[in-house]
C-alpha positions as CSV (number, residue, x, y, z in Angstrom):
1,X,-83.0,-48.2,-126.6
2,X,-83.9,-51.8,-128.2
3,X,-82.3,-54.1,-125.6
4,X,-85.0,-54.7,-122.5
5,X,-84.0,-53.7,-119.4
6,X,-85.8,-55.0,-115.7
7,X,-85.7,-53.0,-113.1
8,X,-85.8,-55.2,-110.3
9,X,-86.9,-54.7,-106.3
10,X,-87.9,-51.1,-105.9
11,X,-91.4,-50.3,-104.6
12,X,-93.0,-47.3,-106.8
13,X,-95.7,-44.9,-106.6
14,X,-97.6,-46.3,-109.8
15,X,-100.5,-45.5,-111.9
16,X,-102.5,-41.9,-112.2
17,X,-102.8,-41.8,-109.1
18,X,-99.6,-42.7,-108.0
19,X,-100.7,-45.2,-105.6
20,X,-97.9,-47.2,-102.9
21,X,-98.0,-50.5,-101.2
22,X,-94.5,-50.9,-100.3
23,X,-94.3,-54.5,-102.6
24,X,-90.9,-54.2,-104.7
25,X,-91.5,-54.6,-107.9
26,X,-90.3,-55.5,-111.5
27,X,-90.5,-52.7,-113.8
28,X,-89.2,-54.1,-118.0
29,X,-88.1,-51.5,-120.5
30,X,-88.2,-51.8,-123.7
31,X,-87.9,-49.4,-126.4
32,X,-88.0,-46.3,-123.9
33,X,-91.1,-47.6,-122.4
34,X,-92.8,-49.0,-119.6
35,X,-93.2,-52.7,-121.2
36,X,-94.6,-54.7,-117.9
37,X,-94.7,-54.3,-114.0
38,X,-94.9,-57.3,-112.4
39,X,-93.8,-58.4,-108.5
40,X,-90.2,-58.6,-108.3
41,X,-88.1,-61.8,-109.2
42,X,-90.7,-62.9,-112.0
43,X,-90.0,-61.3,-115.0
44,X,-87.1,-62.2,-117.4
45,X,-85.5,-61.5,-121.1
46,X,-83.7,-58.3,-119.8
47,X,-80.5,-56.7,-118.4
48,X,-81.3,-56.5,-114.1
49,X,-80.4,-53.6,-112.4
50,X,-80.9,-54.1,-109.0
51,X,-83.2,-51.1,-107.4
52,X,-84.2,-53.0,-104.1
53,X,-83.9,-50.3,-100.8
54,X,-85.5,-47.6,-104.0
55,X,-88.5,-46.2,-104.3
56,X,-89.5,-45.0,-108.0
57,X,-91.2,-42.5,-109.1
58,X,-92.4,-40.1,-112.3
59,X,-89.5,-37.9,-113.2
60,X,-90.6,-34.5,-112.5
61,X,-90.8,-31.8,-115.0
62,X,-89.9,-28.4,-114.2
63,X,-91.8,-26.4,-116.6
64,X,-89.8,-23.3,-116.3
65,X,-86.6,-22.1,-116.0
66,X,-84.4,-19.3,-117.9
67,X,-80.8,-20.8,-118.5
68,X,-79.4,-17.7,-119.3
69,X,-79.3,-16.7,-115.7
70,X,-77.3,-19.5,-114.1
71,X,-74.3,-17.7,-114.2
72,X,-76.2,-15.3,-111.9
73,X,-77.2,-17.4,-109.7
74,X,-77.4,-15.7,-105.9
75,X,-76.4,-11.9,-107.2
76,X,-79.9,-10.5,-106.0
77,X,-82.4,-10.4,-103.7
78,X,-85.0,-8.8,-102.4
79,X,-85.9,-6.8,-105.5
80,X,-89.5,-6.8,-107.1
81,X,-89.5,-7.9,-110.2
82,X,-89.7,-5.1,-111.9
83,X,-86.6,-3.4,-110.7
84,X,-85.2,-7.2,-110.6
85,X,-85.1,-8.0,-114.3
86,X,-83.0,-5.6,-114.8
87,X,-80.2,-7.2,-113.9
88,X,-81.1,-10.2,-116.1
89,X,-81.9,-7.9,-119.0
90,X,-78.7,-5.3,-118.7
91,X,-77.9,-2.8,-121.0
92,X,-74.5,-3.4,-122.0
93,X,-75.0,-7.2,-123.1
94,X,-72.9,-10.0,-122.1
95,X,-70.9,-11.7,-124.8
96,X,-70.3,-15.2,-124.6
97,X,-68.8,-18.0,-125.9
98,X,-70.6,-21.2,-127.5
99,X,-68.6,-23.2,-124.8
100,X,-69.5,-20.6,-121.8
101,X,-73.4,-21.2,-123.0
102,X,-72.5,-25.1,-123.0
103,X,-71.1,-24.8,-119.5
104,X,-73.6,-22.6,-118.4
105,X,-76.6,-24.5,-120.0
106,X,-75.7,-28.0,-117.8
107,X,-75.9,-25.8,-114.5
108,X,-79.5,-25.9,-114.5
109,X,-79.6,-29.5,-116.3
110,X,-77.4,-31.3,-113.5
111,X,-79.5,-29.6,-110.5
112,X,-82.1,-30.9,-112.2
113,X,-81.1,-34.2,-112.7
114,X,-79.8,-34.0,-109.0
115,X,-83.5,-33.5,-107.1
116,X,-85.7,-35.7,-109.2
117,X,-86.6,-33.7,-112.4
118,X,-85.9,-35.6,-115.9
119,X,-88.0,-32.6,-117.9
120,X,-87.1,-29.2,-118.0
121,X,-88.9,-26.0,-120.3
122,X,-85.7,-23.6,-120.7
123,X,-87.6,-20.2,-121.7
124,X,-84.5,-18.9,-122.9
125,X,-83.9,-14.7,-123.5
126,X,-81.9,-14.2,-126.9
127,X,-81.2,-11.0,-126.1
128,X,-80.7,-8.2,-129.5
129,X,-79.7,-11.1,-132.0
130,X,-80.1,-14.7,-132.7
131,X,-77.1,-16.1,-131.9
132,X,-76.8,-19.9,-134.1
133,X,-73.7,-21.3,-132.4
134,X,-75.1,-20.8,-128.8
135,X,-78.3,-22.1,-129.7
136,X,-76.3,-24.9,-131.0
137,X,-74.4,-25.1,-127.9
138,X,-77.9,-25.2,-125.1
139,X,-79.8,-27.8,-127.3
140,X,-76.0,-29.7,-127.3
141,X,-75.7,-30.0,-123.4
142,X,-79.2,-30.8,-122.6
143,X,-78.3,-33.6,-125.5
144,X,-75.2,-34.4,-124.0
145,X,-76.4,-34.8,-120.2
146,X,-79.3,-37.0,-121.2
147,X,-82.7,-35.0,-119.7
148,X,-85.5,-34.3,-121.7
149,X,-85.6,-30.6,-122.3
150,X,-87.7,-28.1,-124.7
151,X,-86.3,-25.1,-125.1
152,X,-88.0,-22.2,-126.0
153,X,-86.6,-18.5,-127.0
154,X,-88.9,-15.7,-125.0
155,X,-89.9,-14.1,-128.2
156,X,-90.8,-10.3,-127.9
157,X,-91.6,-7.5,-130.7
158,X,-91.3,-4.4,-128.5
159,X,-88.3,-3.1,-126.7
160,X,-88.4,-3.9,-123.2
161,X,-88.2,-0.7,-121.9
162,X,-91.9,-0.6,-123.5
163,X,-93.5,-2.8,-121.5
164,X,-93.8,-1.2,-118.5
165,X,-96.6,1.0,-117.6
166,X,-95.7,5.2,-117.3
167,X,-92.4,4.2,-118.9
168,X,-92.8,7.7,-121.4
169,X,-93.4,10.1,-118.1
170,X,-91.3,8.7,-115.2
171,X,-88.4,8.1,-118.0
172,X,-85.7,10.9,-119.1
173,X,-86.2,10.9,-122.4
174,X,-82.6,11.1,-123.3
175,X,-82.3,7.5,-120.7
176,X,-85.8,6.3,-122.7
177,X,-84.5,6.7,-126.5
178,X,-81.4,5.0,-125.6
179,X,-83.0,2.0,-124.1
180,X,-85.1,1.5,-126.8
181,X,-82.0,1.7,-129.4
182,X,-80.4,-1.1,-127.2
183,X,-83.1,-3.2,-126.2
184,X,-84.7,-3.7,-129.7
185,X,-85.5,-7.2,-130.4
186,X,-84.6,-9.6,-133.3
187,X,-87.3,-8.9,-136.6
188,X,-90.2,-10.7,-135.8
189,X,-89.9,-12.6,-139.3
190,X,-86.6,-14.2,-137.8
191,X,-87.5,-15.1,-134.8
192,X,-90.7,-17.0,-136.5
193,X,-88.6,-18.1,-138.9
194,X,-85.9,-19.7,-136.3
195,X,-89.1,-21.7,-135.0
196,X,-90.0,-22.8,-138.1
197,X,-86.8,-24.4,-138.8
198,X,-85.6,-25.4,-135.5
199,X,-89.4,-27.6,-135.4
200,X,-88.8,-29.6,-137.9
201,X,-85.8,-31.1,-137.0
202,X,-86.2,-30.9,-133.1
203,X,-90.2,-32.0,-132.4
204,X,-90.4,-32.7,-128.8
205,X,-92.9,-35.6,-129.4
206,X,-89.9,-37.4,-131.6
207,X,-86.8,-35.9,-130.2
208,X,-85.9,-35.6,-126.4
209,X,-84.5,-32.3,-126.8
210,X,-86.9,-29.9,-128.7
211,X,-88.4,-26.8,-129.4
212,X,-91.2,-25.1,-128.0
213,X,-93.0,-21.6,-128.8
214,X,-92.3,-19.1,-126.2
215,X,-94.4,-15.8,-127.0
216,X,-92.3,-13.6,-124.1
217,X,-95.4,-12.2,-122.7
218,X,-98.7,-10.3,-123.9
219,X,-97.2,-6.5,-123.0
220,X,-93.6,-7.3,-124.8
221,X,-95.8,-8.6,-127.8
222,X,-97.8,-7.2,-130.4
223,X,-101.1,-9.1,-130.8
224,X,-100.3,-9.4,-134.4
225,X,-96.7,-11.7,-133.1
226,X,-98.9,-13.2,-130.4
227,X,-101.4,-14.8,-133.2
228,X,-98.7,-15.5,-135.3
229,X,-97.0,-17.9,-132.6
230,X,-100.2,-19.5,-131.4
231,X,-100.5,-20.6,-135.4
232,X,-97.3,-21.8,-135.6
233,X,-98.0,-23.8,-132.4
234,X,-100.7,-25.0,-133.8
235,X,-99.1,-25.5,-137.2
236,X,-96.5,-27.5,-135.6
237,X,-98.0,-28.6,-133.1
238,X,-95.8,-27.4,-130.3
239,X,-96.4,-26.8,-126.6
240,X,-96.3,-22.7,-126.3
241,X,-95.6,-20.4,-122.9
242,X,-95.8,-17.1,-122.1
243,X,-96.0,-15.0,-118.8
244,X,-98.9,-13.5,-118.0
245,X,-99.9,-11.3,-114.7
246,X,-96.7,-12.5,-112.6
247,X,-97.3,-8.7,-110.7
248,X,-99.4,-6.3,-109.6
249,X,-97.9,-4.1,-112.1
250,X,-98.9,-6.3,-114.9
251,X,-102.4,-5.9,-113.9
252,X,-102.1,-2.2,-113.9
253,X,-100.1,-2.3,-117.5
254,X,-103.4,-4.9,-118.6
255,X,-105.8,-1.7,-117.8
256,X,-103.5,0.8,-119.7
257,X,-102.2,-1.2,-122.8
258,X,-105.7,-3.0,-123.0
259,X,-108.5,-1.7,-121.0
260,X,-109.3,-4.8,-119.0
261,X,-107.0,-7.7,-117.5
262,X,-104.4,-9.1,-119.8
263,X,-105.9,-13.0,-119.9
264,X,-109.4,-11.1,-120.8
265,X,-107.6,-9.5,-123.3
266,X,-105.7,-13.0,-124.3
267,X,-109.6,-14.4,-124.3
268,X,-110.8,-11.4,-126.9
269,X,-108.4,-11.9,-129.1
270,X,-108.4,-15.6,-129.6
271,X,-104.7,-16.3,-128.4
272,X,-105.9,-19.0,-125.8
273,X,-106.3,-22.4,-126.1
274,X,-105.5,-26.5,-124.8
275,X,-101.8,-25.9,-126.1
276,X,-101.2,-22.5,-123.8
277,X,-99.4,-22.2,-120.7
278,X,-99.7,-19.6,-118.5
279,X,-96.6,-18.8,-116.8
280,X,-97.0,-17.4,-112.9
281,X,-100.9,-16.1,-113.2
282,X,-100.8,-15.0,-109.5
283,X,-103.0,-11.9,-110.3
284,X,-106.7,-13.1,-111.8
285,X,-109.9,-12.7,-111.5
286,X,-112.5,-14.8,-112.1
287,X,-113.9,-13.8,-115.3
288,X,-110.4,-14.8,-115.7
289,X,-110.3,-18.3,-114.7
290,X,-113.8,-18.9,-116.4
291,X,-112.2,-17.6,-119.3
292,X,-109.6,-20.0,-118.7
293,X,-111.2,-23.3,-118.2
294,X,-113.5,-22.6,-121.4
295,X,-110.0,-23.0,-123.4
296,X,-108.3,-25.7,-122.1
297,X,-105.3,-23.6,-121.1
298,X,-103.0,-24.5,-118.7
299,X,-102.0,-22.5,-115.9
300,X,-98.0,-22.8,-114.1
301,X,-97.2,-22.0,-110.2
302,X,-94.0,-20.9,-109.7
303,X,-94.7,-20.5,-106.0
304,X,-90.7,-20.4,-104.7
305,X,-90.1,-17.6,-107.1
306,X,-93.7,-15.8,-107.0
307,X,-92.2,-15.7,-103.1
308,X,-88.6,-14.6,-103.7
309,X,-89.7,-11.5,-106.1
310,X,-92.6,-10.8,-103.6
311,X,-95.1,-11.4,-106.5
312,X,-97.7,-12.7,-104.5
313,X,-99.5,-16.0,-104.2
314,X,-101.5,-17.9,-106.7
315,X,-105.1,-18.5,-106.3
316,X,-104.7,-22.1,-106.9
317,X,-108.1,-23.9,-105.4
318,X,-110.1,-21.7,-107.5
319,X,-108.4,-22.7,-110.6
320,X,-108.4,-26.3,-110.0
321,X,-112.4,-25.8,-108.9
322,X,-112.9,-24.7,-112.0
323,X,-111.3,-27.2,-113.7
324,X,-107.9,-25.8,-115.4
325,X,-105.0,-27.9,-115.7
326,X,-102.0,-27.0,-113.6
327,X,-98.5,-27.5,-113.8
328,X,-95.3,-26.3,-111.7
329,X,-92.2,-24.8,-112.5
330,X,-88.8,-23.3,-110.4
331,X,-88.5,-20.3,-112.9
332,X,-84.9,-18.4,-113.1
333,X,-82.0,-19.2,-110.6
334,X,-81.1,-15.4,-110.8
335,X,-84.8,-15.3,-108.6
336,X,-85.3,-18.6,-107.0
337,X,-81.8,-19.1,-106.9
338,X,-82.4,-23.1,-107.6
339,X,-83.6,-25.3,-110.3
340,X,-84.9,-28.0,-107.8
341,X,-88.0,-28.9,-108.1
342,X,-88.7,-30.6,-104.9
343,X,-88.1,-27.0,-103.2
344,X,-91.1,-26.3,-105.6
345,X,-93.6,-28.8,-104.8
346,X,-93.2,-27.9,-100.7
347,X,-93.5,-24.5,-101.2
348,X,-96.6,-25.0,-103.2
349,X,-98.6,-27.4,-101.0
350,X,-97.3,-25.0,-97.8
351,X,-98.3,-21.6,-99.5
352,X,-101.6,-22.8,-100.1
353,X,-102.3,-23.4,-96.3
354,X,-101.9,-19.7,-95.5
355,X,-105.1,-19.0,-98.4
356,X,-108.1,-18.8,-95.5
357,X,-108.9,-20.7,-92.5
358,X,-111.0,-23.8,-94.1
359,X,-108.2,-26.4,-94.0
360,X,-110.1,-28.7,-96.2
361,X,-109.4,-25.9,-99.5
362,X,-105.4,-26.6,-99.3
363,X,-103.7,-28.3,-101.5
364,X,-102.3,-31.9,-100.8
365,X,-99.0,-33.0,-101.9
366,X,-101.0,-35.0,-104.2
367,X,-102.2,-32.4,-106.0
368,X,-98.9,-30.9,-106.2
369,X,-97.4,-33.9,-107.5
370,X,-100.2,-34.6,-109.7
371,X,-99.1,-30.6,-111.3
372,X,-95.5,-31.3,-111.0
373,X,-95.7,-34.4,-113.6
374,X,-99.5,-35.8,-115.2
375,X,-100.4,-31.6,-115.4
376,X,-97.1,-30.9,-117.1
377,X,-97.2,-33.5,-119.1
378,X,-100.9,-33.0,-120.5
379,X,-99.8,-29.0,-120.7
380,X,-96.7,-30.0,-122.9
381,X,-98.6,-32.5,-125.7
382,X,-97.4,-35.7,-123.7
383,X,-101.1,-36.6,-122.7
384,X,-101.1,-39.4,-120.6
385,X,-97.6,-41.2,-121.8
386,X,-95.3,-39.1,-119.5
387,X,-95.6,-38.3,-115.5
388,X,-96.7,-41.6,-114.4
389,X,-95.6,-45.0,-113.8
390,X,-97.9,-47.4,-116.2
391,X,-97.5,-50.0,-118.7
392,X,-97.1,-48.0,-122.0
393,X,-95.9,-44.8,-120.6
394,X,-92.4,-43.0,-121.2
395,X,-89.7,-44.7,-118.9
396,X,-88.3,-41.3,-117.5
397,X,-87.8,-42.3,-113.5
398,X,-86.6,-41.4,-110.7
399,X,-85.1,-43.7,-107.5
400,X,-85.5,-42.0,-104.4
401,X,-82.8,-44.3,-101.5
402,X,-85.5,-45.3,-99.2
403,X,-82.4,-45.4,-96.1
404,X,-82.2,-41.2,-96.5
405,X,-83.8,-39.0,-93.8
406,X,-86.3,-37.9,-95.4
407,X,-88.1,-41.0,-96.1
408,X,-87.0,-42.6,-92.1
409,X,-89.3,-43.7,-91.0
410,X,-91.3,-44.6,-93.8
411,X,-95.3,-43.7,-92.8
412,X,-96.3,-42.1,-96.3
413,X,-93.6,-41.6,-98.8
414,X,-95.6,-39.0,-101.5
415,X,-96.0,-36.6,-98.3
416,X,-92.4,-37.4,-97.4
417,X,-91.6,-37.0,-100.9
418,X,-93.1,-33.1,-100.9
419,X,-92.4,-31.9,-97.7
420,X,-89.3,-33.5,-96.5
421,X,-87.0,-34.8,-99.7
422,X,-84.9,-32.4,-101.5
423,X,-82.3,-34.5,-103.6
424,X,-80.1,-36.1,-100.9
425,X,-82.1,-39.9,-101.5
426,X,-81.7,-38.9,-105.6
427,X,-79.8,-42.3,-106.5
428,X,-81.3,-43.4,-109.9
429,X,-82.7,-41.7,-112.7
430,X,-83.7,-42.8,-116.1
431,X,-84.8,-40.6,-119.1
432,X,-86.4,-42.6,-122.4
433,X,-85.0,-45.4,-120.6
434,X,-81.5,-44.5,-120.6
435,X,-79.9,-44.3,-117.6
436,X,-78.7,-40.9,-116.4
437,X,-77.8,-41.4,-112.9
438,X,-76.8,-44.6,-110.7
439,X,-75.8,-45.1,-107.5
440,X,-75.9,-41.5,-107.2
441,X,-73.4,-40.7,-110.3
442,X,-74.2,-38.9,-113.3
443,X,-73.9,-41.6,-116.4
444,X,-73.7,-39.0,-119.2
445,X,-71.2,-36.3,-118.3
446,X,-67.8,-36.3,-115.9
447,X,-69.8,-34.0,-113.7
448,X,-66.9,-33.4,-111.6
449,X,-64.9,-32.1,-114.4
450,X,-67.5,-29.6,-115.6
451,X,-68.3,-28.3,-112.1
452,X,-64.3,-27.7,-112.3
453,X,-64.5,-26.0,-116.2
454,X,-67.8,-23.9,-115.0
455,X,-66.1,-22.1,-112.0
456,X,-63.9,-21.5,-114.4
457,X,-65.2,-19.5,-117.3
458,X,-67.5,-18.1,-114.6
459,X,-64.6,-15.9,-113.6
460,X,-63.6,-14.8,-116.6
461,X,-67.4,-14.0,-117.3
462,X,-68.4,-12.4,-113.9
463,X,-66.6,-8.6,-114.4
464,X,-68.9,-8.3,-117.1
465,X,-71.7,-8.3,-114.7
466,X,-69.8,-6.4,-112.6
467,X,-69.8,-3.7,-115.4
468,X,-72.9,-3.5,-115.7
469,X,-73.9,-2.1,-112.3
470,X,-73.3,1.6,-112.8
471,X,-75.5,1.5,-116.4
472,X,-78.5,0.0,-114.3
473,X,-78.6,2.7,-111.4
474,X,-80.2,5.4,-113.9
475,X,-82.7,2.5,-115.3
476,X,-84.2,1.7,-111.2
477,X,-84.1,4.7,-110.0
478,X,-87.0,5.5,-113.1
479,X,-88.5,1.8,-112.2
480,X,-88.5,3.1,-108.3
481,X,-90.9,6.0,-109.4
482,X,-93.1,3.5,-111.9
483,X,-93.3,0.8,-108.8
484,X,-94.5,3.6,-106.8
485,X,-97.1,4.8,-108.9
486,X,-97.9,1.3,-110.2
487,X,-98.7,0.5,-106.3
488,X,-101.2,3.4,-106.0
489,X,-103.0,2.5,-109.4
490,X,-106.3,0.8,-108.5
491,X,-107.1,-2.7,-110.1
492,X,-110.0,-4.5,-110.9
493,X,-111.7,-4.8,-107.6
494,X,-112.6,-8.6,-107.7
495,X,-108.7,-9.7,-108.8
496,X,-107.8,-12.3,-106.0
497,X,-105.7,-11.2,-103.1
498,X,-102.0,-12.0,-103.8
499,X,-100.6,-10.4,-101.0
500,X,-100.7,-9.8,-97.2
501,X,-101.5,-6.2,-96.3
């Protein structure tokens, strides 16, 4: 935007530390940007928008969700995830249109929009083939409802069926070829060469919607493919992702693939480094986190998921002891079955408090509000410009009503803010500077409409799903026996509890 904007009489949680004295404030725009902060009533030159009875805030970034399972949204629960993916990854793959993907895409993006978040990391699964016109169609809605979005494409050289541990004995081999004929991956070559082309039009750091690497995981990947993504990272320089020891089992599968833990094995061969995100890490050690804070990686908590899959919990003081760089994300709505972000940042500061009985080791909803915006930002090349209220900084904002329950009465609105808020006081938003939400409306799309258009196609999609049921039996009742024997596997004695007996 050129024009200057003032936003005029909200009080904010400002600076790094996100600091509040109840004083309402002007905040001036220009350019996208933070231009001055000053008490309210005494700056001019600008367009007013009247905030007063608001609090501000960073936008929050939610740095990972899958957009391909919003259509699934509530189908399963109480499934590891192991025998969960499953139904995310089905054998008999479901065909879209560029306009269902559209629809679809903005499911996630409005949820988002509607419980604080102006960021969102869509780790998105291609499936068998690259697919041009719904690519076209996800980076089109995230453009077209005005949040900031980089969307990656969980990149993957081996067929999935691959990646588990005692996949060749606990498989029927008729069952086990035909998996891997249907679950084979785009070439490598492509898939690098859809990064390289998609970065040079859509670089995060100069286009709000962008690209970044997504390296599915180290067991789906050869270490050849995982080098070659950290290079083009670097090459680009790009924000990358990947999951890494989400389960148990993925400890176990570490010691059979590798012989050690997978994030030693991510050490040894040279993958990590200040640009790398860790996606879930509930399983480590700590050779593990040392190895980890000596590269500058980030680590993610997706502590509402790690919870609905049953992965276990994160070891979260450690890593912060030690010095790594955290950030937060909601992961699929297929497992969490939400995109907000708020419902992340509770569950993150609550979890921590069942980790021992020395209260003074939990987390704060500081620190998880520090992780949910100045961490992701920092993880995903922003540095200091995004996640914070400051002259200079990137004008993405939230405006939390100050009159809603959560914040009534008023005694310490970041706690409130953590614990207690989960969208209904979402009234203003701002991403770049442009508005994308007032007085509670979305600016950018005729929300109502779409909601309308999504239930929709969401019918005519759904017997597809349904379809797929009986071609999944056969594939957990195999997963069964490998969860089983996973379970009784031993793991590296020292790995930090993740789970209650």
């Amino acid at each position: 935007m050129s024009r200057e904007v003032i936003l005029r009489g909200a009080t904010a949680l400002l600076g790094d530390d996100f600091s509040y004295d109840g004083k309402p404030r002007d905040i001036q725009l220009a350019n996208g940007r933070i231009k001055a902060i000053a008490a309210a009533g005494s700056l001019v030159n600008g367009q007013v928008i009247d905030l007063a009875g608001r609090m501000l805030a960073p936008g929050l970034i939610n740095g990972h969700f899958h957009s391909n399972e919003h259509f699934q949204k509530g189908c399963i629960e109480n499934l590891p995830l192991e025998l969960w993916v499953h139904h995310i990854r089905t054998p008999i793959p479901i065909v879209l249109t560029p306009r269902q993907v559209y629809l679809r895409t903005l499911i996630g993006a409005i949820e988002a929009l509607r419980t604080g978040t102006t960021t969102v990391l869509d780790d998105l699964a291609l499936g068998g083939a690259i697919n041009r016109e719904n690519l076209n169609a996800v980076f089109q809605a995230y453009a077209d409802v005005g949040i900031r979005a980089l969307v990656g494409f969980g990149m993957m050289t081996r067929s999935f069926v691959d990646n588990f541990p005692f996949a060749d004995q606990e498989f029927p081999p008729v069952l086990l070829n035909e998996l891997r004929r249907q679950h084979q991956p785009p070439a490598a070559q492509d898939l690098l060469d859809l990064c390289r082309e998609i970065a040079k039009t859509h670089h995060p750091r100069s286009n709000r919607v962008g690209l970044a690497i997504s390296a599915s995981a180290p067991q789906r990947c050869s270490d050849q493919f995982l080098l070659a993504c950290r290079e083009m990272a670097d090459a680009f320089d790009l924000p990358m992702v990947t999951h890494v020891h989400e389960s148990r089992m993925q400890v176990v599968t570490g010691g059979l693939f590798y012989g050690k833990p997978m994030v030693e094995h991510l050490r040894d061969i040279g993958f990590l480094s200040p640009r790398v995100t860790l996606i879930h890490a509930v399983w480590l050690n700590p050779r593990e986190i040392d190895a980890l804070a000596k590269s500058g990686a980030t680590v993610q908590h997706n502590a509402w998921c790690n919870l609905m899959l049953g992965s276990g919990l994160q070891p979260v003081r450690p890593l912060l002891d030690a010095g790594i760089n955290l950030s937060l994300g909601s992961d699929g709505t297929c497992s969490s079955m939400t995109a907000n972000m708020l419902a992340v940042l509770g569950s993150a500061a609550a979890l921590s408090k069942l980790r021992g009985d020395d209260y003074t080791q939990w987390l704060s909803a500081k620190e998880v509000f520090t992780a949910a915006t100045r961490g992701a930002a920092r993880a995903f090349g922003f540095g200091s410009e995004l996640g914070v209220i400051e002259v200079g900084a990137i004008a993405d904002l939230v405006g939390y009503r100050l009159d809603a329950l959560a914040f009534t009465p008023l005694n310490n609105p970041l706690r409130q803010l953590v614990y207690a808020e989960r969208g209904a006081g979402v009234d203003f938003s701002m991403v770049d500077g442009n508005i994308t939400m007032q007085k509670g409306r979305l600016t950018k799309i005729d929300e109502p409409t779409i909601i309308e258009e999504i239930g929709r196609e969401h019918a005519r999609v759904k017997p597809q799903f349904e379809s797929t049921k009986s071609a999944i039996m056969p594939i957990l009742n195999a997963m069964e026996q490998i969860y089983r024997r996973s379970l009784a596997t031993p793991i590296p004695s020292d790995t930090y509890a993740a789970r209650l007996a």
